[in-house]
N, C-alpha and C positions, 0 to 999 in steps of 0.2 A: 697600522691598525685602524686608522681612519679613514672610510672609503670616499663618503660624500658627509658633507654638512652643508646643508641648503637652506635658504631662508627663502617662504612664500608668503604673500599678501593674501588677504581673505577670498581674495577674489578667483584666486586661482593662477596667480601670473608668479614665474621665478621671478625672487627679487635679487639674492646673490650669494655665492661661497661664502662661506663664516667660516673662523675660526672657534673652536669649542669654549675656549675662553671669551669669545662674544655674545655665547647663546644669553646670557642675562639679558645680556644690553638690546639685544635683538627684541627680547622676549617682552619688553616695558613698552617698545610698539603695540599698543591692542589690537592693530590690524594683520599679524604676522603669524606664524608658525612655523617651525621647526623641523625637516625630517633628518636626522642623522641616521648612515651604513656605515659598523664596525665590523673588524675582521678579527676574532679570538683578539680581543682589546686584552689589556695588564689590568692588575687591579689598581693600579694610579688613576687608570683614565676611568674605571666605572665610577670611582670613588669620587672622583671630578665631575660625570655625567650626572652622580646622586646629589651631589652640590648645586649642578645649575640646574637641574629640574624637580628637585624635592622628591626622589622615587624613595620608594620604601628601602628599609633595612631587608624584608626579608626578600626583595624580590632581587635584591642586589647579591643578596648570597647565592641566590638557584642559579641568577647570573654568571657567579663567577665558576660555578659547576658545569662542564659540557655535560653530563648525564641524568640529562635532566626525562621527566615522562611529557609527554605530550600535555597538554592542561591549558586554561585559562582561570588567572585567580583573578579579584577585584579588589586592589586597596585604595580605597577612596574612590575619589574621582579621576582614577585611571585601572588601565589592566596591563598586567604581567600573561605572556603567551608564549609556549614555546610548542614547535612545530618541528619533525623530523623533515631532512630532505636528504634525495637522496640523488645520485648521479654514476652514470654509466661509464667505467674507465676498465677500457682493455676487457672488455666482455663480461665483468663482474662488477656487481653494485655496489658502490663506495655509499655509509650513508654518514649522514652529519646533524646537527640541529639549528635552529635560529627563533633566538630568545627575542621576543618584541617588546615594548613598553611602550600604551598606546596614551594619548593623552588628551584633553578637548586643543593644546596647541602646539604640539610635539609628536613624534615617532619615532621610534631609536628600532632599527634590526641591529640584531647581534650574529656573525654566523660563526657557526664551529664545524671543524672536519671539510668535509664534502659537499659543498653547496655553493652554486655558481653565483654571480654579483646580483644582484639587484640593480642595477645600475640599469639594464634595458626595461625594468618594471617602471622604476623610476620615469624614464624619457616617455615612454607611454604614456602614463597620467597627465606626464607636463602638456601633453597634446589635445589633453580634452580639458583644459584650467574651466569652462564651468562645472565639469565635477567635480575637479582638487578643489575647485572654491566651497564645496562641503567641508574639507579639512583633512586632517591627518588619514582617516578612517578613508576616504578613498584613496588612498596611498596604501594602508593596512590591505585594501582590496585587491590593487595589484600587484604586493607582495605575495598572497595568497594564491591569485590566478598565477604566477610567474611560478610557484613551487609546483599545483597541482598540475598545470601544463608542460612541467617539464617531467615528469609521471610517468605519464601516456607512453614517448616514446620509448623506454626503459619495456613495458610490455610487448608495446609492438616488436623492436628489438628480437625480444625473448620469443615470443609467437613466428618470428621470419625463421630465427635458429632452431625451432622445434622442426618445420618445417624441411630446412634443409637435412638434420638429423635421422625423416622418417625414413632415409634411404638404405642408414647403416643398422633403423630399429627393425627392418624388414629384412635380412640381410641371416643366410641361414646358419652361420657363421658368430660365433661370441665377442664381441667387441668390449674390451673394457672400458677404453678409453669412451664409448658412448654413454655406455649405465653412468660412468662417474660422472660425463658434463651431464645426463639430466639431472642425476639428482644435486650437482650443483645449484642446476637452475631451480631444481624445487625447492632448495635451501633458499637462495637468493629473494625468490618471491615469495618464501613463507617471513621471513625477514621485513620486506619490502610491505606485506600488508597492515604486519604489525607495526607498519611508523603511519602505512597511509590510514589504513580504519580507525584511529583513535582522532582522525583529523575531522572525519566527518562531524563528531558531538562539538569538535569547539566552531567549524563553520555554522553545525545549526544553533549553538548559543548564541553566535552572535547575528545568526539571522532574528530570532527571537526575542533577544535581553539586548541592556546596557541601551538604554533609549538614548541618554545624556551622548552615546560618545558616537552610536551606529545611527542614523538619522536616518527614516522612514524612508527619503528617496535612495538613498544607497542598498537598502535590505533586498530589493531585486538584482541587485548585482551578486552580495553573499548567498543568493540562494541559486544563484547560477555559479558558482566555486561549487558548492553542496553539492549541485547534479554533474559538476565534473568531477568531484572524489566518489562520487557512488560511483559512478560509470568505471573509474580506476580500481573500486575495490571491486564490483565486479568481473571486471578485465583479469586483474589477479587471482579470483577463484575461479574461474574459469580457466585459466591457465595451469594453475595447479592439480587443478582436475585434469586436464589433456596429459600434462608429465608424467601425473601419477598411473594413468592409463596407458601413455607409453612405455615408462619402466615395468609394468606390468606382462603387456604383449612381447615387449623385449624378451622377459626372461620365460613366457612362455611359448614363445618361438625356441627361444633354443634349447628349453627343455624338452620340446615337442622332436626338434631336429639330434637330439642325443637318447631318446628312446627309441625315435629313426635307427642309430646308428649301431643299438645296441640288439634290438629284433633282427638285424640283419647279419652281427657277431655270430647270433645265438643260433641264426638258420644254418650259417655256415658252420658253425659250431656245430649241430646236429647233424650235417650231414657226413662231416671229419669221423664224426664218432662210429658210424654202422662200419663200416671197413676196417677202422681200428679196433672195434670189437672183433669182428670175425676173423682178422690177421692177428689178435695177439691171441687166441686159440690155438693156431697153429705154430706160432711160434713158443712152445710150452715144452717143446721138443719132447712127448710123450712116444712112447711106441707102437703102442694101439690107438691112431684116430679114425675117424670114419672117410674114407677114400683115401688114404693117406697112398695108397701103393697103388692106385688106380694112375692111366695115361692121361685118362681126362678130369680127374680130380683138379687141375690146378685151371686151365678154363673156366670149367664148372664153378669154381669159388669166386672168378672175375667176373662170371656173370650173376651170379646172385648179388655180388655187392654192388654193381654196376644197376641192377636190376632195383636193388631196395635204396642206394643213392635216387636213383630216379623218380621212386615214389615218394620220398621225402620231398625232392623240390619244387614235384609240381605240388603238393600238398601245401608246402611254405609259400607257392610263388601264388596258389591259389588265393590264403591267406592274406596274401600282401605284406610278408613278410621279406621277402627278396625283391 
């Protein structure tokens, strides 16, 4: 359940692995802080994390809940944040959440479900210790870039597969199995925007607000997360737009290619019918018909119907019916 517990000096430099049961003692350093990564932790250990860091009651219960809404609340002098994420397994989007508590000397991730480690976000910051020597909040930062970068290729993804797809959406022939993976995929990324667009209001709150915790030189970093989640929620309606235009031309492709097929029933259909009319006439077996006893009666009949077959198909084929 416990991924990392790291202890940093102000300045930006790892100082070393803790134990959770050390964070006090750690914490009576005033030059230190805090970053702990949990994985769907017990409620032992939140309720131990709520001991060594004084977090609130209620952000401890949203915690112990994975279905949580996207949000940023404020108790006190920290913030409760949770953030959908999501991750590509086996061509469909797993998604998951990850609960933060930010602090002026602390950072706790919490992740649930489907969402990859933090751990290379983590090693990143460690590389640039005069930023971390801001604090937690650049940690908070590339927790945030490490979700929305991992977004991106989740669409791209989906845009390569649209692609490959246009062959069988072009194709004059019915395919089921295409209609259903689009609108899988249209399900997937109607899904997918609704975790990433509620992400945009809490990157600009916190480009905006929480002076105490977000410090003026880090706010150009969260507003470059910002124009990576716009650019994702873009990427995703736009995507959307393209499926729903493809499942579109799909099914008017093949409704265009089955009114094809049925103009061309109905020609041959018409033209079955002039012969079977004027042969079952004569088969009514009457005694008086009109040439019935004539030599050339029965020619004569093969060429009228012969004769009115033939005006029918150039007529249909004129039409472009045949």
């Amino acid at each position: 359940m416990v991924v990392n517990c790291v202890a940093y000096r102000n300045d930006g430099t790892r100082l070393r692995d803790i134990q959770i049961d050390d964070i006090s003692e750690v914490l009576k350093e005033t030059d230190t802080f805090v970053w702990v990564g949990l994985h769907e932790p017990d409620d032992s250990l939140l309720l131990k994390l709520q001991e060594e860091f004084d977090l609130h009651d209620l952000a401890i219960e949203d915690a112990q809940q994975a279905h949580q809404r996207t949000k940023v609340e404020t108790y006190g002098d920290s913030l409760f944040i949770v953030v959908q994420t999501a991750q590509l397994i086996q061509g469909h989007i797993a998604f998951g959440e990850t609960h933060i508590f930010l602090g002026k000397r602390y950072l706790i991730t919490i992740r649930h479900g489907a969402s990859l480690s933090y751990t290379p976000a983590r090693h990143t910051c460690e590389k640039t210790p005069e930023l971390l020597a801001h604090g937690p909040s650049y940690g908070l930062y590339g927790v945030f870039d490490y979700i929305v970068d991992n977004l991106l290729p989740i669409v791209r993804e989906f845009r390569e597969e649209l692609q490959t797809l246009e062959k069988d959406i072009f194709t004059d022939t019915f395919n089921r199995d295409t209609v259903r993976r689009l609108y899988d995929m249209q399900r997937d990324l109607m899904t997918l925007r609704l975790a990433a667009a509620p992400m945009q209001d809490v990157v600009n709150q916190l480009v905006r607000l929480h002076p105490e915790l977000i410090p003026d030189e880090l706010r150009a970093y969260f507003r470059d997360v910002y124009d990576h989640v716009f650019r994702v929620n873009e990427s995703i309606g736009a995507m959307r737009e393209m499926l729903a235009a493809a499942i579109n031309v799909n099914l008017s492709l093949v409704t265009f290619g089955q009114n094809e097929v049925m103009k061309k029933l109905a020609g041959w259909a018409a033209m079955l019918a002039a012969p079977t009319l004027i042969t079952s006439w004569y088969g009514m077996n009457f005694t008086h018909m009109p040439e019935l006893n004539q030599p050339w009666a029965y020619p004569t009949i093969m060429v009228v119907v012969a004769c009115v077959v033939g005006v029918i198909y150039f007529a249909l084929k004129r039409s472009r019916w045949l």
